[in-house]
N, C-alpha and C positions, 0 to 999 in steps of 0.2 A: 831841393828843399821846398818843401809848400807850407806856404804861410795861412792856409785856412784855418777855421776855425772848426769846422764839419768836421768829425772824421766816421769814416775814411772822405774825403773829398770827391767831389766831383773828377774832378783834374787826373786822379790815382785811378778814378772806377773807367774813364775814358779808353787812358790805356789798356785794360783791360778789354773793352767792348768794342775800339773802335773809334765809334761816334756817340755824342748823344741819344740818336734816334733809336739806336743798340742797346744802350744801358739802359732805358726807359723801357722797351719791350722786355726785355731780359728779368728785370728787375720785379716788373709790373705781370708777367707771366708764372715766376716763381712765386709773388706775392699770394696770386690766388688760389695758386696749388697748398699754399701753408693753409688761407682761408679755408680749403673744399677737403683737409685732414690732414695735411701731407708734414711726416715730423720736422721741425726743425733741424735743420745740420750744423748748425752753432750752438753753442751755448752764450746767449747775453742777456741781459737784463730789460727785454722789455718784451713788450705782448701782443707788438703792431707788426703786421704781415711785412710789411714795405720793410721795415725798417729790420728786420731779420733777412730778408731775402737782399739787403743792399749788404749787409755784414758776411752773408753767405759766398755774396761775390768777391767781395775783397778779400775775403781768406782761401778760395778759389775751389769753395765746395761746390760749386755751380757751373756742370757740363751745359755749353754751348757751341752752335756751329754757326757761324758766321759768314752769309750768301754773298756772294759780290756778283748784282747785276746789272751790268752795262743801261744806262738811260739810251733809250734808243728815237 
């Protein structure tokens, strides 16, 4: 159970992505592509890139691939 006030939450979009540093590029990546024409794949009520490409994630219209490399 998440007690936040956000939704979808931080916390929910995590698992999704990983880590923070994931969901921030992820999110901020799709953002601009709405910005540069690209249709929305939700349908919700508002008109901010961010905020449609964080609702894209949580509903899981949003293909990504996730690198895992070794700090050397």
């Amino acid at each position: 159970m998440n007690n936040s006030m956000i939704n979808p939450s931080v916390v929910d979009l995590k698992k999704k992505t990983g880590d923070r540093y994931s969901l921030v590029v992820i999110t901020s990546k799709r953002a601009r592509q709405i910005i540069a024409g690209d249709k929305p794949l939700v349908d919700i009520d508002s008109n901010k890139a961010l905020t449609i490409a964080i609702n894209e994630l949580d509903q899981d219209k949003v293909n990504f691939n996730l690198v895992n490399e070794g700090i050397k």
